[in-house]
N, C-alpha and C positions, 0 to 999 in steps of 0.2 A: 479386131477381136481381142480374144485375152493374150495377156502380156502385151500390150499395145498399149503407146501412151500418146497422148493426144493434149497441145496445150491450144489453147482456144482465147484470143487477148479480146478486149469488148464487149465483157460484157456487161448485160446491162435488161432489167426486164424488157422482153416484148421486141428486143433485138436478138438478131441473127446466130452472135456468141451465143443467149440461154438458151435460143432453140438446139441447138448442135450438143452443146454438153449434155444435155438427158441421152439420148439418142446411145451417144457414142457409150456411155457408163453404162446403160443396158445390156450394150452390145459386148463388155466383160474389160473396157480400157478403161484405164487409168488417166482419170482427163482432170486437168490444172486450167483453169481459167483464172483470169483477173477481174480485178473490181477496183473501181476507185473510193466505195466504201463497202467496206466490210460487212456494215449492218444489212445494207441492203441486199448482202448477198446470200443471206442467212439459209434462204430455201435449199442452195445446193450446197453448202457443206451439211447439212441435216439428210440431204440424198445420197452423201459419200465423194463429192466430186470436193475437190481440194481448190481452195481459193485462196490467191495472191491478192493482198494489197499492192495495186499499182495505179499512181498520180505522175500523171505527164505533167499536170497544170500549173503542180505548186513545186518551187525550190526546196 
């Protein structure tokens, strides 16, 4: 709940990660996810959930 942070790595539409992030930022926490792009991640920093740029793939 509130003052509760929550980091959530993978996500990704229609995966597991974007299901959990709405949930939890409802629920009054501060939730940080990742993305391997940005663009696509556009829906939840427009909801207020904070999104890291994070690539395993590329050096």
């Amino acid at each position: 709940g509130n003052g509760q942070t929550v980091q959530i790595t993978g996500h990704g539409e229609g995966r597991i990660g974007s299901a959990l992030a709405f949930p939890f930022h409802r629920h009054g926490c501060r939730v940080f996810t990742t993305a391997q792009n940005l663009e696509k991640a556009q829906h939840l920093t427009k909801a207020g959930i904070e999104v890291l740029e994070l690539d395993i793939w590329t050096q």
